[in-house]
C-alpha positions in Angstrom: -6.2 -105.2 130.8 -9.2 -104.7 128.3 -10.0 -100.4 128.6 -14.0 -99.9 128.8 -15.1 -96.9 127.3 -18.1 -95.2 127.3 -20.1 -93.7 124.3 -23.7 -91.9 125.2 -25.3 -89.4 123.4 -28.3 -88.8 125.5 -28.5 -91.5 128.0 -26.9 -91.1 131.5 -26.2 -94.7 133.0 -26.0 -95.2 136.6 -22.9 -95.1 138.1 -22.4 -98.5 138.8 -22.3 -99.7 135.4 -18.7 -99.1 134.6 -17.5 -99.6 137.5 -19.4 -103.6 138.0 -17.9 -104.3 134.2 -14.2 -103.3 135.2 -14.8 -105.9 138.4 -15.8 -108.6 135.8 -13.4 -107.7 133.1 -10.9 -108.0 136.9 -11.6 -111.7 137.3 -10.9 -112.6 133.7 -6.6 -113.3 133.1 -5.3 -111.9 129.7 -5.9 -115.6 127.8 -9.4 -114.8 128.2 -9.5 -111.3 126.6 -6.0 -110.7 124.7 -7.0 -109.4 121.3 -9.8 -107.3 122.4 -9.3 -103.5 122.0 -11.5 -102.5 124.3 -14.7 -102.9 126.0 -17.7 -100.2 124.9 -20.6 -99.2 126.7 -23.3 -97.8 124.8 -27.0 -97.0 124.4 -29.3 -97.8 121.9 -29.6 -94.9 120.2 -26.2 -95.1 119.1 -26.5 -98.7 117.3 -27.1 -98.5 113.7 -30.6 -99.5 112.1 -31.4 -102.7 110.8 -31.2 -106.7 111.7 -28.5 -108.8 113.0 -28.1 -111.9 110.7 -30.1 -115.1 111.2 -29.6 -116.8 114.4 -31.8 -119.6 115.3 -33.4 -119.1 111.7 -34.5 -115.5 112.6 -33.0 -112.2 112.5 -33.0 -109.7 115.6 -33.6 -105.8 115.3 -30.2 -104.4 116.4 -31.4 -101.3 118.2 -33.2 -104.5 120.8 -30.1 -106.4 121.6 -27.9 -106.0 124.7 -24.5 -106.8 123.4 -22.6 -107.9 119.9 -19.0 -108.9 119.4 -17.1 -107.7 116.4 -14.4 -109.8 115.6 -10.9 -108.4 114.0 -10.8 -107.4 110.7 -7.9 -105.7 108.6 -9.6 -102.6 109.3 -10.8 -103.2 113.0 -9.7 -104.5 116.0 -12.0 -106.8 118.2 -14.6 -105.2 119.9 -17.0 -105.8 122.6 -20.0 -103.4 122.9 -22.7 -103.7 125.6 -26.1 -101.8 125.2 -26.7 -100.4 128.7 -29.7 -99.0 128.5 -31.8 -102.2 126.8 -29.6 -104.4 129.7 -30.9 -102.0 132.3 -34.5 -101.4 130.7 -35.5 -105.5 131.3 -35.3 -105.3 134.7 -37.3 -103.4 137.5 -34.5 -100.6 139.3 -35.0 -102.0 142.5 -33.5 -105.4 141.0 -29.8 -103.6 140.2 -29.6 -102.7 144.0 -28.2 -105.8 145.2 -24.3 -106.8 143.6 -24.6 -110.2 142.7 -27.7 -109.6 141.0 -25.8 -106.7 138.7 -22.5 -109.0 138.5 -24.9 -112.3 137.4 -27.3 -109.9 134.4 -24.3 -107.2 133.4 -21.6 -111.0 133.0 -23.7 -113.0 131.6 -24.2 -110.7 128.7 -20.0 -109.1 128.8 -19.6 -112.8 129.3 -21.3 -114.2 126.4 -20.1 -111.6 123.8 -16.2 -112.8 125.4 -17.5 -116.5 124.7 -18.0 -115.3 121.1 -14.5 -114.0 121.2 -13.0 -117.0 122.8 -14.8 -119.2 120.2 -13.5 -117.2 117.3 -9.6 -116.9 118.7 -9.3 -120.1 121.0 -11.8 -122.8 120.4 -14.9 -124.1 120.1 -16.5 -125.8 123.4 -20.1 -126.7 122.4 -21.7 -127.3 119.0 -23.1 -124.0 117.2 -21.7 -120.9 117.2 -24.2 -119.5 120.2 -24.2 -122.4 121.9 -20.1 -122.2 122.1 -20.6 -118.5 123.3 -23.1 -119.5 125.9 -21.1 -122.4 127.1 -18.1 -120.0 127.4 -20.4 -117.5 129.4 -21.8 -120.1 131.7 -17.7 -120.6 132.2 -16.8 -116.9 132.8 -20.0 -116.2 135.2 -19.2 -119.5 137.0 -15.1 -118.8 137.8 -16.3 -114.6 138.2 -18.6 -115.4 140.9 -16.9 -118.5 142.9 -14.1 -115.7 142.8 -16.0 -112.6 143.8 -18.7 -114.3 145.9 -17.1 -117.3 147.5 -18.3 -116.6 150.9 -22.4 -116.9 149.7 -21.5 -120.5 149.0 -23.8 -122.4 151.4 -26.7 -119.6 150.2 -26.4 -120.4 146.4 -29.5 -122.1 145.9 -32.0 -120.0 147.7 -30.2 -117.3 145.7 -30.7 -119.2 142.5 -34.2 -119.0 143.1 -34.6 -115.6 143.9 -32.6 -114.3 140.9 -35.0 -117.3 138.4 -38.5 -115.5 140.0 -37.2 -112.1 138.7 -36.1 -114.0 135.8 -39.2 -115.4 134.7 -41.1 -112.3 134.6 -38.8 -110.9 131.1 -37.4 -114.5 129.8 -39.2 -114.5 126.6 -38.2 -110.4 126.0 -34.8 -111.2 127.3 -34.5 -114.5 124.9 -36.1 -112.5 121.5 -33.4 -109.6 122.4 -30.1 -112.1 123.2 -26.9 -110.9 122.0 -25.3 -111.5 118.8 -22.0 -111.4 117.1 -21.7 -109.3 114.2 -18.9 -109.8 111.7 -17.5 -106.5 109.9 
């Protein structure tokens, strides 16, 4: 499987934040993340200055995303880093307490940069580059939590709900800091 590693200078994470990754990265099979080299958890003090390239027709201050996907170059192997502490940052602590909650926020971003991945070493599933990776996410978060949380089932809904209140309250921050693939 796909190692996570961790890279902080000054930022301590909670403790659940490795270990909720490794249970997604669990529910994916090897044609889902073979040619990945690992899996990097990171803050954003540690990502480089500047903007990401246009997406959407605008261009994103790096140090504000949650996530970017490096795809394999002659130099460097495929990469997936995740910015913990902007993906903790846009939602209120209490919120990370419950496990679905974490596995839905922390695998839709892990999820997306994979889609990018997917898109770049399997195939396209949607028109657009993002929109391939987000179609690929909705994919991964769908099969992770049908396999994870198959007995909540017949409570999906009022869940949905729930988890769209909390939602609302950061969409447009969450959408002007979305994840982006980076090229090398």
């Amino acid at each position: 499987m796909v190692p996570v590693r961790e890279d902080y200078r000054d930022y301590k994470p909670p403790a659940w934040v490795s270990k909720t990754v490794r249970q997604l990265l669990d529910s994916l099979s090897e044609r889902h993340v073979g040619g990945l080299s690992a899996i990097v958890l990171t803050e954003s003090a540690l990502i480089s200055k500047g903007r990401t390239r246009r997406v959407a027709g605008k261009k994103y201050a790096m140090k504000e995303c949650l996530g970017f996907y490096y795809q394999k170059t002659h130099r460097y192997p495929a990469t997936v880093f995740l910015v913990v502490d902007n993906i903790i940052g846009a939602r209120p602590p209490r919120y990370w307490r419950i496990p679905p909650f974490r596995h839905v926020d922390v695998g839709t971003i892990l999820f997306h940069e994979i889609g990018h991945h997917l898109n770049h070493t399997r195939r396209t599933v949607a028109g657009g580059e993002e929109a391939s990776a987000d179609e690929w996410g909705r994919r991964l978060t769908r099969m992770h939590f049908w396999a994870k949380y198959w007995y909540l089932r017949p409570v999906v809904r009022p869940l949905q709900l729930i988890w769209s209140r909390f939602g609302r309250t950061s969409q447009r921050q969450r959408a002007s800091s979305l994840s982006h693939r980076v090229a090398n």
